[in-house]
C-alpha positions in Angstrom: 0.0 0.0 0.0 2.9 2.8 0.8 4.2 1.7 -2.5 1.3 2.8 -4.3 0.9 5.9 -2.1 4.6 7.2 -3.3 3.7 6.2 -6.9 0.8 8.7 -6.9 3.1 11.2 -5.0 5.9 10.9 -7.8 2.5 10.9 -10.3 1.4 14.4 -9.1 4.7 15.5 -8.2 5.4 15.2 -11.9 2.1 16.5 -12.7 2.5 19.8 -10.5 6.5 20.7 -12.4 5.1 19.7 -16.2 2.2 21.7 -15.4 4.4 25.0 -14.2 6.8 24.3 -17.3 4.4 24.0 -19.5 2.7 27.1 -18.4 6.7 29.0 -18.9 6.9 27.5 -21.6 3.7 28.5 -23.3 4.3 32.2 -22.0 8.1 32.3 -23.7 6.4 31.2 -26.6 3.6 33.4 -26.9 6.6 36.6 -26.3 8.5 34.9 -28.9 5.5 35.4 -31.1 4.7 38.1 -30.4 8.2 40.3 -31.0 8.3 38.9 -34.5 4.9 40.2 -35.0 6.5 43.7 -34.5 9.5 43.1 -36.2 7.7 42.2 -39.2 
């Protein structure tokens, strides 16, 4: 039972930094887009 307790841990863990990174990521992106929209 703990072993399945830490697997969900690690699970949401995971879940919680791809979330934030993806959210970074998407903002840097977004920026990215927009400069060259200005530039052009």
């Amino acid at each position: 039972m703990p072993f399945f307790i830490s697997i969900s841990v690690i699970s949401y863990i995971k879940g919680k930094f791809t979330y934030l990174f993806d959210k970074a990521y998407i903002r840097k992106y977004v920026y990215f887009c927009n400069n060259k929209i200005q530039l052009m």
